[in-house]
N, C-alpha and C positions, 0 to 999 in steps of 0.2 A: 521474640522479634527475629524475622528472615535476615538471614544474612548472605553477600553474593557468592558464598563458596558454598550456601547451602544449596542455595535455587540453582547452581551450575550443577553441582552432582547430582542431584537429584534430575535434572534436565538430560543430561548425560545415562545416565541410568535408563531413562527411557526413550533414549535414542536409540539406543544399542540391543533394545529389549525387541523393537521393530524398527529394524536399521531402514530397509530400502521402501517400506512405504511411507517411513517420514521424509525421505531423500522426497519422491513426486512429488508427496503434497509439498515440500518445499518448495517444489518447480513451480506447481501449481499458484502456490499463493504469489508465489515472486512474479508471476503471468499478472493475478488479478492487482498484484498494488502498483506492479509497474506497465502491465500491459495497455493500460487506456489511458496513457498520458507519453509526452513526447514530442520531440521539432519535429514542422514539415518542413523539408527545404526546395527548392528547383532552383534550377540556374538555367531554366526558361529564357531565353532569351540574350543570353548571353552572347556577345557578338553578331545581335541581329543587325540586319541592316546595313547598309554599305557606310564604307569609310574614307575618307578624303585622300590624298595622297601624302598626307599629315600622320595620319592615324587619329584622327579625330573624328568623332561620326557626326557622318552627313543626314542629317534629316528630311533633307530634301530628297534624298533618293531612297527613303522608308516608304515600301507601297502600304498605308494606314490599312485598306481595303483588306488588305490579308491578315497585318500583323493584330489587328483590335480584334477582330474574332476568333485566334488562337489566343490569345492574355482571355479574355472572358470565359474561353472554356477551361484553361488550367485552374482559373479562381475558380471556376464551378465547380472543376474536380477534387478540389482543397478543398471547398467546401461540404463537401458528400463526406470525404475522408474523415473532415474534423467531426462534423454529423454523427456517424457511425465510429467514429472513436466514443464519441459521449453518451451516446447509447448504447454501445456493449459497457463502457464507463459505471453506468448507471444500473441496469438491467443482469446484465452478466456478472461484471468482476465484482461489485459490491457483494452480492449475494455467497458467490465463490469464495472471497476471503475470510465471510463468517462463517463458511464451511468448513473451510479451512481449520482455523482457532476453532471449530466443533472437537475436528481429528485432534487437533494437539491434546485440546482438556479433557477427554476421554479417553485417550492413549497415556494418561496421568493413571486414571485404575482400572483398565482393564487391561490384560496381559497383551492384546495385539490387536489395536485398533484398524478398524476395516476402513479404507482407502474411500467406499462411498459415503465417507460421513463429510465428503467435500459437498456431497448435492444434496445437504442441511438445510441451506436457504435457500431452494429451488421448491423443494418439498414440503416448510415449514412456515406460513405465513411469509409468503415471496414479497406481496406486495409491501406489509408491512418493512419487513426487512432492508429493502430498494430507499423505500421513502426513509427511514432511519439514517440510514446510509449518506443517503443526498443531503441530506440537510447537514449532518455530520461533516463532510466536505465541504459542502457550499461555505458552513463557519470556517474550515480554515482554510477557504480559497481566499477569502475575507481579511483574516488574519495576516494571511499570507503575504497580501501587500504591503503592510504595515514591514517585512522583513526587518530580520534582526532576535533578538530576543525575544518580544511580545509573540511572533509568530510561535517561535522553538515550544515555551511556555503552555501556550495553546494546545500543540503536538500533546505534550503529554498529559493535559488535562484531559484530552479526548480518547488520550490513548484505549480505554480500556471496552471502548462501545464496540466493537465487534467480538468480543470475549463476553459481554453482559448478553448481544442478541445470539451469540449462540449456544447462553443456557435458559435464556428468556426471548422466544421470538417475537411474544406481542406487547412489548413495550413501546411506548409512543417514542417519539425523539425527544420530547423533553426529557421524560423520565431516563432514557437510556444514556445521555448527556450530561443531562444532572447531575445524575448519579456517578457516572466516571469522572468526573470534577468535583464529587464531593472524595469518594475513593482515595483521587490521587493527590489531596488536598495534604499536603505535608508528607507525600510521598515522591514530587518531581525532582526531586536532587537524590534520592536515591537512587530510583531510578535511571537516570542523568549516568549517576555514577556505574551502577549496575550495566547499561549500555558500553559505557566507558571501559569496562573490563573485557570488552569482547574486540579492542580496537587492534590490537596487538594478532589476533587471528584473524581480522580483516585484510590487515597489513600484507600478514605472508600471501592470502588466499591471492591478492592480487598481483603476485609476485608469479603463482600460477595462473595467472590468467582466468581466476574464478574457478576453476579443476576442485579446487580444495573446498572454499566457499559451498558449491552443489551438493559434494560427497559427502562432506561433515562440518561443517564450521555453521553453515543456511539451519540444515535442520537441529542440529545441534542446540544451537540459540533458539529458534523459535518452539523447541519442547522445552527449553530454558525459560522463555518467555511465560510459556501455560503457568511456569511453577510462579514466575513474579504473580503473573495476575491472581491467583490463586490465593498466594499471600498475603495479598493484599486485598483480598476480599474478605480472608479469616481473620485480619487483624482490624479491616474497618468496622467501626466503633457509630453509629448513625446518631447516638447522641451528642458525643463531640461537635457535631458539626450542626445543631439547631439550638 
C-alpha cells in the first residue's frame, strides 16, 4: 500500500532528476487548467450620463441614440471573448493538460523526459481526446452547481481521466470516466488527505507571491501527482468493483 511520504519522495526524486523542464510543463499545465476559465468585468458605463444637481442620474438627459449602441457592442465583445475562451477551453487547453500528465508519467522512468511530450494530445487521437475531455468537464460543470461536497466528491472521482488518456488516447469517455471512478473508488479520502499534505507549502508559496509555487512546490506536486496516479493504478483490483 502507497503511502504519502512514499509518493512525495519518490515525486521529488523526479523533479530534481529534470528540474527545469518540469518547472515549464508546470507553467504549461497551470496555462491549460486555469487559462480557459475566468471573470469578465467592465465598468462600461460607469458615470454615463448626466447627473442632477443632486447627484442622482438624470435619465432624461441620456442621449439613448449613442449610449444603446455602445452597451450592444461591449456585450458583443464579451461575447466573442467568452466564445474563444471556450474554444481554446475545449480544443487547446484540454488536449495540453493530457500532455502534460504524458510529461509527468514518463519522466516517472525515463531519465529526462522531453518537454514536447506536452504536444501528446495534439498528435495522438486529438479529436478523441477534446471530446473526452468535454464531456469530462461538462459532468463537473453539472456537479458543480450542486456546490458543497457532492461537487468536491466528483473532483476526485474524475480526477484521474487525463492520466488514463494520456496512456490510452482512444478511449471513449465512458470508458475513460468509468474507469477513474472505479480507480478512485475507496481511494478519495486518501487522496483528499494526500492533497492535504501539500497545504502547508501552498501556504508559504503564497507568502511569496507564488515565486516558490513556479520554481518548486507546482512542479514538485504535480511529479508527486504522476506517482499517486500511478499507484493507484498498480494497486486497482477490477474485480473488487464488479
Amino acid at each position: 500500500m502507497w503511502t504519502n511520504s512514499m509518493l512525495k519522495q519518490n515525486g521529488m526524486a523526479n523533479f530534481t532528476k529534470n528540474r527545469w523542464p518540469c518547472v515549464v510543463v508546470c507553467l504549461i499545465l497551470g496555462i491549460a487548467t486555469g487559462g480557459g476559465s475566468g471573470s469578465v468585468g467592465s465598468n462600461v458605463g460607469r458615470n454615463a450620463g448626466g447627473s442632477s444637481s443632486n447627484g442622482s442620474l438624470d435619465f432624461n438627459n441620456i442621449d439613448w441614440d449613442v449610449l444603446i449602441p455602445i452597451i450592444m457592442a461591449v456585450m458583443a465583445v464579451l461575447v466573442v471573448v467568452l466564445v474563444i475562451g471556450l474554444v481554446l477551453k475545449i480544443a487547446v487547453f484540454a488536449p495540453l493538460e493530457v500532455g502534460c500528465q504524458r510529461f509527468f508519467i514518463v519522466n516517472r522512468v525515463q531519465e529526462k523526459a522531453q518537454i514536447n511530450n506536452v504536444a501528446f494530445g495534439f498528435k495522438t487521437n486529438w479529436k478523441n481526446i477534446v471530446k473526452v475531455m468535454f464531456f469530462k468537464n461538462l459532468y463537473l460543470f453539472f456537479w458543480g452547481l450542486l456546490c458543497g461536497i457532492p461537487a468536491i466528491i466528483k473532483g476526485y472521482s474524475y480526477r484521474l481521466v487525463p492520466y488514463l488518456l494520456a496512456e490510452n488516447p482512444d478511449m471513449t469517455a465512458d470508458e475513460a470516466i468509468t474507469l477513474s471512478r472505479q480507480m478512485m473508488n475507496g481511494q478519495k479520502m486518501n487522496a483528499f488527505v494526500y492533497d492535504l499534505s501539500f497545504l502547508g507549502w501552498i501556504l508559504l508559496s503564497a507568502l511569496t507571491c507564488g515565486i516558490l509555487y513556479i520554481f518548486y512546490v507546482g512542479p514538485y506536486k504535480k511529479c508527486s501527482d504522476a506517482e499517486l496516479y500511478t499507484a493507484i493504478k498498480e494497486t486497482y483490483n477490477p474485480q473488487a468493483v464488479m
